[in-house]
RODO-2510 file (C-alpha; in nm, 4 decimals, decimal comma):
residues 391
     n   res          X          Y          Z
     1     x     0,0000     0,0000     0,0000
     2     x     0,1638     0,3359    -0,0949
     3     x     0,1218     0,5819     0,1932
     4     x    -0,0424     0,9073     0,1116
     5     x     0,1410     1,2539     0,2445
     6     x     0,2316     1,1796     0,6456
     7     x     0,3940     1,3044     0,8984
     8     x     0,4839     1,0896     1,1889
     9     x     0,5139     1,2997     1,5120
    10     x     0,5767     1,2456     1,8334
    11     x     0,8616     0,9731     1,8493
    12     x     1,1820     0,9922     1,8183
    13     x     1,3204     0,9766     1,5397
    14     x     1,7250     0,8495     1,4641
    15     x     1,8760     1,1182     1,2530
    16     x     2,2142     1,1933     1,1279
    17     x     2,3172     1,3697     1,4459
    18     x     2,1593     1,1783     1,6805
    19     x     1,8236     1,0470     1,8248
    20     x     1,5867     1,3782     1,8897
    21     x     1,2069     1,4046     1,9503
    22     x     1,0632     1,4924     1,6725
    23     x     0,8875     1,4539     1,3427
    24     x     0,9247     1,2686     1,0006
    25     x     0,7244     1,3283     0,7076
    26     x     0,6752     1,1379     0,4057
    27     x     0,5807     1,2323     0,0613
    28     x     0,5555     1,0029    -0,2639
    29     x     0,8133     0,7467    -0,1529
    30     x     1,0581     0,9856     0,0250
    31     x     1,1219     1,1660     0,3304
    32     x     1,0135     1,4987     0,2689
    33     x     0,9375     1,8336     0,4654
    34     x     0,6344     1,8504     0,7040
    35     x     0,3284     1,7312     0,4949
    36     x    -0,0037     1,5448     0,5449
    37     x    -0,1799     1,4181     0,7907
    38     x    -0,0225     1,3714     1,1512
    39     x    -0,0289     1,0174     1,2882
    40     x     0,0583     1,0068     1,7019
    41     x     0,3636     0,7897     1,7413
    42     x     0,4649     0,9208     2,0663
    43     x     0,6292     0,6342     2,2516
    44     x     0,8131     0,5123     1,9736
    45     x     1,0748     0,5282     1,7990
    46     x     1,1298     0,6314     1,4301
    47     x     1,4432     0,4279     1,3025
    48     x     1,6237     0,3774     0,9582
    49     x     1,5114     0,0657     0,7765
    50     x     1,6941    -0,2586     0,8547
    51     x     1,9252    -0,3851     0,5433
    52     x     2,0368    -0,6730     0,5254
    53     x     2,3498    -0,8071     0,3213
    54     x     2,2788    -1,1672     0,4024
    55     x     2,0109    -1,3898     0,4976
    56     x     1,9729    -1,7875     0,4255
    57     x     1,6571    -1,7901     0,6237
    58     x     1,4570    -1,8187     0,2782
    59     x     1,6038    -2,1507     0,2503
    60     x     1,3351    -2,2678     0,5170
    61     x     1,0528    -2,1332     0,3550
    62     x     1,1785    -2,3014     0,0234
    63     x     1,2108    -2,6280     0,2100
    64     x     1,1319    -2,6796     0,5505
    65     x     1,2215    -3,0182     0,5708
    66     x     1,4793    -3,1495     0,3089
    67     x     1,2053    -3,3338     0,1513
    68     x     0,9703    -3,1059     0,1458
    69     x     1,0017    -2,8632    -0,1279
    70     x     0,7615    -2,5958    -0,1752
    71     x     0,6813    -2,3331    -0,4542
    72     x     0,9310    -2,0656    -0,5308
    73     x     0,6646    -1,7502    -0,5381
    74     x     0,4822    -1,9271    -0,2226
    75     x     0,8590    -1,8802    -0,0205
    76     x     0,9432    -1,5731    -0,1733
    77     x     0,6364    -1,4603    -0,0721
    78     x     0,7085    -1,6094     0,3427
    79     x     1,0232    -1,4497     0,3088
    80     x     0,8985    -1,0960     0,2018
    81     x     0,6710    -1,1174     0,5023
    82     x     0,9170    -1,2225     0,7375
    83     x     1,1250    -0,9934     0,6731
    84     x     0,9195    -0,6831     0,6784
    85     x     0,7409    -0,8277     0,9922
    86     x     1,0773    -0,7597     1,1508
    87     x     1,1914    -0,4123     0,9787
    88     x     1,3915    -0,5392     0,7281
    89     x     1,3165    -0,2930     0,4092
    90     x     1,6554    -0,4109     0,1699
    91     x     1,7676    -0,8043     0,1555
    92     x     1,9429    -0,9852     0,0486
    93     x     1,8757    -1,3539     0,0335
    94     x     2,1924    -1,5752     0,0208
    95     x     2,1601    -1,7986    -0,2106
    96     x     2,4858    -2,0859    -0,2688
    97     x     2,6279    -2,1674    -0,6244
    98     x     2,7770    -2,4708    -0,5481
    99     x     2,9048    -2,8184    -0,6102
   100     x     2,6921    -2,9120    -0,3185
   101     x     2,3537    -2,9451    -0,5788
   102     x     2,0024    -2,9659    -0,4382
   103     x     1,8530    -2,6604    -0,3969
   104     x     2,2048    -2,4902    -0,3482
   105     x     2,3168    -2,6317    -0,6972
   106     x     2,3397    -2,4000    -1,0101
   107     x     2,0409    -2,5211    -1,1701
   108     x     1,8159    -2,4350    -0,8293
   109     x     2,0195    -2,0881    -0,8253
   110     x     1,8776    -2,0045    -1,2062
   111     x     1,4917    -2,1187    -1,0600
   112     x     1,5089    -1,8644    -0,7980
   113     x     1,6478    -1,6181    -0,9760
   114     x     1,3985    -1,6242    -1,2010
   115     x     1,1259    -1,6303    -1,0209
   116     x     1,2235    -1,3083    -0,8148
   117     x     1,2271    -1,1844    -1,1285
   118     x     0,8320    -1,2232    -1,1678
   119     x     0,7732    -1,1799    -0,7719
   120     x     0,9854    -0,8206    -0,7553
   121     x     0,7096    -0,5872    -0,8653
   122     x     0,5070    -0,6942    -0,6284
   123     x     0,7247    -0,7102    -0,3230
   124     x     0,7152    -0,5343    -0,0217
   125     x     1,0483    -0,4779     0,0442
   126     x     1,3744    -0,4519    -0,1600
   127     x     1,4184    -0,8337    -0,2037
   128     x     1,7819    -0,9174    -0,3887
   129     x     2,0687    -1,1830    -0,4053
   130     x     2,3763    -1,2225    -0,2837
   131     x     2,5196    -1,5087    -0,5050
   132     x     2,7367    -1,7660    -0,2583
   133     x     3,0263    -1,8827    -0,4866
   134     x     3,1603    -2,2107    -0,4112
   135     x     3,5590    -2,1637    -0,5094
   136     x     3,4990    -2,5183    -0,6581
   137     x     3,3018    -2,4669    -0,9581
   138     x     3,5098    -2,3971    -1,2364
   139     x     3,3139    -2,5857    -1,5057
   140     x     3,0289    -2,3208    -1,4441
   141     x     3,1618    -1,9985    -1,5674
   142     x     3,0134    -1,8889    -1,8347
   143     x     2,6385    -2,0368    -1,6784
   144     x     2,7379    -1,7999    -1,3940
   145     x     2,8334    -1,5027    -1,5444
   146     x     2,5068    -1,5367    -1,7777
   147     x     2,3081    -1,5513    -1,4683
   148     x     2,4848    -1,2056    -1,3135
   149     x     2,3803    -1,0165    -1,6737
   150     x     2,0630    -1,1913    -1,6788
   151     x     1,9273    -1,0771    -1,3491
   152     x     2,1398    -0,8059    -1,2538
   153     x     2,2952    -0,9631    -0,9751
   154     x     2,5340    -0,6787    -0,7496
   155     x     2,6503    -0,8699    -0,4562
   156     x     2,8734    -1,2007    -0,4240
   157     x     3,0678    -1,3885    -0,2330
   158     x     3,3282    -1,6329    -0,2566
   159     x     3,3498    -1,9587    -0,0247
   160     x     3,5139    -2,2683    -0,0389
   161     x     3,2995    -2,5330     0,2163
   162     x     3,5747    -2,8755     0,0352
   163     x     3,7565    -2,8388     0,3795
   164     x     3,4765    -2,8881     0,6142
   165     x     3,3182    -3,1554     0,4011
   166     x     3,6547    -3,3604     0,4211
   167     x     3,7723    -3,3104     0,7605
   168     x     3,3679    -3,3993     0,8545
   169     x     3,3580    -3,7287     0,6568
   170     x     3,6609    -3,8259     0,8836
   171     x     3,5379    -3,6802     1,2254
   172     x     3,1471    -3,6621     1,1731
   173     x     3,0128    -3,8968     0,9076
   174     x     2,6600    -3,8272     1,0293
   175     x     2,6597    -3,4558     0,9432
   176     x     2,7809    -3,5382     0,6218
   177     x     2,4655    -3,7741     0,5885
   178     x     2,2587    -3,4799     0,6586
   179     x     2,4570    -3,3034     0,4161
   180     x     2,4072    -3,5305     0,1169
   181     x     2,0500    -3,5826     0,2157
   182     x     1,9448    -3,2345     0,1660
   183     x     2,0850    -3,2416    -0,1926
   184     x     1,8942    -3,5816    -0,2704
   185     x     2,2627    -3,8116    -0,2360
   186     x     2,4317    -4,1109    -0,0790
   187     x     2,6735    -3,9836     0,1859
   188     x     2,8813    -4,2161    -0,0485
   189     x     2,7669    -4,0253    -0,3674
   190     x     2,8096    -3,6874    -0,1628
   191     x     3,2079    -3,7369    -0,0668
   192     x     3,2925    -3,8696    -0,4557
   193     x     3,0973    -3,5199    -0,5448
   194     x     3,3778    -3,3773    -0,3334
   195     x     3,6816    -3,5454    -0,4145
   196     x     3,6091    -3,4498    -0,7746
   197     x     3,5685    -3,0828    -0,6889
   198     x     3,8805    -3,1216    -0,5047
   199     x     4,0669    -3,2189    -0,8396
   200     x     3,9858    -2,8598    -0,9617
   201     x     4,2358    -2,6959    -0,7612
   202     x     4,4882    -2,6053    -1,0002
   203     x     4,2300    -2,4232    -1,1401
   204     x     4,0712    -2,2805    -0,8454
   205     x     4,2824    -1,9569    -0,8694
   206     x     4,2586    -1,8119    -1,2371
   207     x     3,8674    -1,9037    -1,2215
   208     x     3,7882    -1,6860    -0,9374
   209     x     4,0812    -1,4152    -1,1297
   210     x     3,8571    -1,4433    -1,4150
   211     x     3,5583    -1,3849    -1,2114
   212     x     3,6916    -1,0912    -0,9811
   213     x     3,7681    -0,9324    -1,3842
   214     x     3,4089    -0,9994    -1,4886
   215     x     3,2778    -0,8318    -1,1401
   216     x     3,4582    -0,5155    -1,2030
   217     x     3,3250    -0,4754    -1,5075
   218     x     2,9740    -0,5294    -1,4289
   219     x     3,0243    -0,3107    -1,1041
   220     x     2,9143    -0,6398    -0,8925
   221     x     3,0597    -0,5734    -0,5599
   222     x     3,2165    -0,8789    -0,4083
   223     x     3,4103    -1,0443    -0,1027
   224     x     3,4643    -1,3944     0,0523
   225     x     3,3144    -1,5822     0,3290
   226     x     3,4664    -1,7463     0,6338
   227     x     3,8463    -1,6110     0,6435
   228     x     3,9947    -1,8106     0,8940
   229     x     4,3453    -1,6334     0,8704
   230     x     4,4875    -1,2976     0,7449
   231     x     4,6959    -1,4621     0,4430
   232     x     4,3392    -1,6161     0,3650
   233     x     4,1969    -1,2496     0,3861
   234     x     4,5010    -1,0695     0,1962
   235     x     4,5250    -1,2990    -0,0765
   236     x     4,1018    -1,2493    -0,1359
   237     x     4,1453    -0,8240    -0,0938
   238     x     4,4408    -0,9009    -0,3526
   239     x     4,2205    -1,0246    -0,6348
   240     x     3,9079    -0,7576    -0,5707
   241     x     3,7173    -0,9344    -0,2797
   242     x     3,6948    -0,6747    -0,0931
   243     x     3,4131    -0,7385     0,1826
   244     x     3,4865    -1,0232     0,4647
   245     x     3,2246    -1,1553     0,5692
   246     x     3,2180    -1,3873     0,9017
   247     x     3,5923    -1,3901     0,9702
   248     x     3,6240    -1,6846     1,1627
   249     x     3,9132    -1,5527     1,3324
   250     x     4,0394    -1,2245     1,5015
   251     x     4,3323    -1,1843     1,3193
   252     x     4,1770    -1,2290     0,9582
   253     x     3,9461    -0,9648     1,0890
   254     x     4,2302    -0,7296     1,1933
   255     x     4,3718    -0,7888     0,8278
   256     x     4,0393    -0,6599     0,7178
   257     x     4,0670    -0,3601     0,9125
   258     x     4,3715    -0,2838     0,8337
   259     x     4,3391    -0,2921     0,4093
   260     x     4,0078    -0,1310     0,4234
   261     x     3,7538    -0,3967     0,3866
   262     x     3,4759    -0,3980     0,5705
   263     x     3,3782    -0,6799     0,8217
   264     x     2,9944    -0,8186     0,8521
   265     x     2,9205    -1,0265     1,1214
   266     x     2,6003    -1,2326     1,1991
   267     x     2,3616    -1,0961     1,4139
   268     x     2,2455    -1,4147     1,5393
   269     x     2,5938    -1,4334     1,7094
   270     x     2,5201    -1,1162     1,9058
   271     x     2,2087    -1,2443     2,0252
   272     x     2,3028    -1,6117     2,1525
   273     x     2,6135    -1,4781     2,2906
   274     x     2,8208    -1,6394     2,0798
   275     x     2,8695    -1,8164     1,7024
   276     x     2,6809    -2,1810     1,6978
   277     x     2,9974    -2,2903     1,5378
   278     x     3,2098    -2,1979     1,7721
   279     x     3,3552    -1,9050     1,5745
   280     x     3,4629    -1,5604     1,7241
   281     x     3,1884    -1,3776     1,9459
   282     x     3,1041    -1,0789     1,6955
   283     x     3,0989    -0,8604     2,0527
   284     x     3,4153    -0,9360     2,0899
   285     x     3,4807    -0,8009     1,7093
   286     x     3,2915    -0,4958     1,8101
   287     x     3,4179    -0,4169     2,1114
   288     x     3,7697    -0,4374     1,9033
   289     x     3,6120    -0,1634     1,6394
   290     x     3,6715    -0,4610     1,3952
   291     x     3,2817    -0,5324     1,3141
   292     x     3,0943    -0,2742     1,0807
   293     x     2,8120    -0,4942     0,9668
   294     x     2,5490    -0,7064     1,1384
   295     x     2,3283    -0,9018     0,8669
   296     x     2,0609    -1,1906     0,9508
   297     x     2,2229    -1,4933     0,8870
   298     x     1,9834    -1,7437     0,9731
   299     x     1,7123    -1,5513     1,1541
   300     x     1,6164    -1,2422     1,0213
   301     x     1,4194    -1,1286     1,3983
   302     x     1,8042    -1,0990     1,5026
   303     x     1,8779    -0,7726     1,3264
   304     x     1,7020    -0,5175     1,5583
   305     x     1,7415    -0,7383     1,8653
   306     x     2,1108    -0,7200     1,8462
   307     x     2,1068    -0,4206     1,8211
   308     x     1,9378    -0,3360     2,1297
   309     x     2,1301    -0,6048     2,3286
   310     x     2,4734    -0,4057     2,2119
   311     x     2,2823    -0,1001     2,3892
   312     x     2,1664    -0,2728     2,6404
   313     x     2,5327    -0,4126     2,7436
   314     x     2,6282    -0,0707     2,7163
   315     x     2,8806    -0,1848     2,4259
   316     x     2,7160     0,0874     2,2009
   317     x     2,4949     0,3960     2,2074
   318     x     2,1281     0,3230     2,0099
   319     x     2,2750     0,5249     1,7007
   320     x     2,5728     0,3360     1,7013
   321     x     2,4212     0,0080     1,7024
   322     x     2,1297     0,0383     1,4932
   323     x     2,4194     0,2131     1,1955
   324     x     2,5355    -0,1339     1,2084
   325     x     2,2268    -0,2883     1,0269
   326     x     2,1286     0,0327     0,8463
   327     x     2,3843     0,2809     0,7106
   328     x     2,7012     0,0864     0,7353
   329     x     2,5516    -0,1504     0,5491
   330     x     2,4297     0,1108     0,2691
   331     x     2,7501     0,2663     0,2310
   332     x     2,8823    -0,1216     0,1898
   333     x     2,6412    -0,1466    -0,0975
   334     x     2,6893     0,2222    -0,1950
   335     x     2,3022     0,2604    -0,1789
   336     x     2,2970     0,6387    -0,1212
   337     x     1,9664     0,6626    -0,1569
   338     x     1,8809     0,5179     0,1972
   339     x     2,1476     0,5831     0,4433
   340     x     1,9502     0,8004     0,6539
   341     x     1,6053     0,9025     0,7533
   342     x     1,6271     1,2716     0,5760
   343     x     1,4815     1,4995     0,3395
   344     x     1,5012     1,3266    -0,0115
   345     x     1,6176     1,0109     0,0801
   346     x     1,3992     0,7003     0,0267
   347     x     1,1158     0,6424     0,2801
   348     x     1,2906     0,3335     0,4369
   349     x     1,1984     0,3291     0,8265
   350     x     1,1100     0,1558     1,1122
   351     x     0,8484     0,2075     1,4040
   352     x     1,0037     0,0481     1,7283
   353     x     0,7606     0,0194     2,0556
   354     x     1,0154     0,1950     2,3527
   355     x     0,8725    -0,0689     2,6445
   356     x     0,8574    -0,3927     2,3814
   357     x     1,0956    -0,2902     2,1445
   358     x     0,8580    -0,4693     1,8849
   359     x     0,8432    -0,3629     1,5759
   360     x     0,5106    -0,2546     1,4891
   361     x     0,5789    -0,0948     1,1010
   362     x     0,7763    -0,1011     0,8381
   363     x     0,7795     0,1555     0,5863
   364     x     0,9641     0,0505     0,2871
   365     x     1,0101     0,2964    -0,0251
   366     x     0,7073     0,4249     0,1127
   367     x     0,4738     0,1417     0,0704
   368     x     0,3280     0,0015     0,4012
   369     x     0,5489    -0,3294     0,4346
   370     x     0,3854    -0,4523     0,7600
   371     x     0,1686    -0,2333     1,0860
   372     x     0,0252    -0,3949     1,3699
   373     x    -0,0425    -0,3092     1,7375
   374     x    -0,1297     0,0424     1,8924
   375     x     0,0691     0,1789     1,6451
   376     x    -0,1682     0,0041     1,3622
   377     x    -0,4367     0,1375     1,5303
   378     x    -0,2642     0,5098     1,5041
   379     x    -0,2170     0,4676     1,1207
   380     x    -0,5670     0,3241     1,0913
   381     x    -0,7229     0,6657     1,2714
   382     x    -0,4684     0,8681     1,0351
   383     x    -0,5282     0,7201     0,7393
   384     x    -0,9469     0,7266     0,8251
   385     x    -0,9338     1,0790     0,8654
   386     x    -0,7853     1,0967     0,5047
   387     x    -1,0361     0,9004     0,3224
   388     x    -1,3246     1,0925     0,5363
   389     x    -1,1170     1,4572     0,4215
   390     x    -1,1630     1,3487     0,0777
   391     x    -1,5367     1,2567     0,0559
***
């Protein structure tokens, strides 16, 4: 639903310089000066919409159980909610390009891509991909950079998962069962999948050198996933990659730092306390200064609740933790369109409860993405007393 002239007063709002009480007003799909009608959001607040550089949630609504495969516009469709429900208003879904097949193969890549493609118009929020390049594919080059022309693909990543896959078979051969059962294998017919993308290591390095070529050229920003050491971050920065994302390590991280790159962390890990994989604690990355990105990872409900945890440890003020999942993340993406919440800028926002800190809208290029709670019942009066002006 596209919003007609508004001003939201009473909160307050997250601005440039700081959080003041205040007033935002919004005016065909931007922030704009005071307009239109006022709607009462006083004990809220008024944030920057979430964006979010990478989220494999989707993959549940695609298949919740590894047999269980449902419609592509049905989980796109799951996934737009789910994300607006919790004030995402940019995402991207992370979507793998890999040896492992399944629904992370090439082919099941291509299927989603397209149908985004037909889904888009009629999304509610900003809903992209961020292509997950398995290091390991060499025979797919030309499919792949087809599919970045094709559907205008601007973020990747590169990862290499052979490692894990190996030193699992030897030390867990029942996650590798799991493993080959979500791609429809054997756990035998999974490993010989990975011993033969092993043999393409020779290879490995002028494929991704002909990719990182192909990336500048299309202006496809790009980066790796999982450094576990600096050398391993260097050597990526070296060819073009120049976003690490997850560092699995603090000195990989500091490597980032130090050339430049920017670091994105999950936000899950803030949340739990920790990484599930026994990773580096991304509070431990912040507290360094060597975090500049939270994304969703695996739960997309983690983006604003990490945030408020970091204020609530006192590790960061509200500005400074909600720039993590908002305008870092936009400069990352060079999307200066919706960095902040101010005059001209796309109407990207958020309206946050104070007590709950639920999210209770989400305004996203601004269409009406999701409202519930007092605060739906504040647009509902609002928008009322428009339809009843205009009788």
């Amino acid at each position: 639903m596209t919003l007609p002239p508004l001003t939201l007063a009473g909160a307050t709002v997250l601005l440039p310089t700081g959080l003041t009480n205040g007033s935002l007003s919004i005016r065909d799909g931007k922030i704009s000066e005071k307009t239109g009608t006022v709607v009462n959001l006083s004990g809220c607040y008024v944030l920057p919409g979430i964006i979010d550089l990478h989220g494999d949630a989707f993959e549940r609504q695609v298949a919740p159980r590894p047999s269980a495969v449902f419609p592509l516009d049905q989980a796109l469709r799951a996934t737009d909610c789910e994300a607006a429900a919790h004030g995402i208003t940019t995402a991207w879904m992370a979507q793998s390009w890999s040896w492992e097949g399944g629904l992370r193969g090439p082919e099941a890549t291509l299927r989603l891509l397209d149908a985004l493609d037909r889904y888009r118009p009629g999304a509610f929020v900003d809903m992209r991909v961020q292509l997950r390049i398995e290091t390991h594919t060499v025979d797919t080059l030309d499919l792949l950079k087809a599919a970045v022309t094709t559907h205008s693909i601007d973020y990747a990543v590169f990862n290499n998962h052979l490692p894990e896959a190996r030193q699992m078979s030897r030390t867990n051969p029942e996650e590798i069962l799991g493993w080959a059962k979500k791609a429809g294998r054997t756990p035998e017919e999974h490993m010989a999948i990975v011993d033969e993308a092993f043999q393409q290591n020779p290879q490995v390095p002028r494929y991704l050198c002909n990719l990182a070529a192909f990336f500048d050229q299309t202006g496809l920003r790009y980066g790796s996933h999982d450094d576990g050491t600096a050398e391993t971050r260097c050597y990526f920065d070296e060819i073009g990659a120049k976003i690490c994302e997850f560092p699995t390590t603090q000195a990989a991280a500091r490597a980032a730092h130090s050339l430049g790159n920017p670091v994105l962390m999950g936000a899950p890990n803030i949340v739990r306390g920790g990484s599930q994989s026994g990773n580096i604690a991304a509070e431990d990355l912040i507290r360094a200064g060597l975090c500049d990105v939270l994304v969703s990872d695996y739960h997309y409900p983690s983006m604003a609740q990490a945030a408020f945890n970091l204020v609530d440890t006192g590790v960061l003020s509200l500005s400074a933790a909600w720039a993590l999942i908002s305008t870092n993340a936009a400069d990352v993406m060079g999307l200066s369109d919706r960095r902040t919440l101010t005059v001209g800028q796309r109407a990207d926002l958020v309206v946050v409860e104070k007590d709950t800190r639920r999210i209770t809208a989400t305004i996203a290029g601004g269409k009406l993405a999701h409202l519930s709670g007092e605060t739906g019942r504040r647009f509902v009066s609002g928008l009322a007393a428009v339809a009843h002006a205009a009788e």
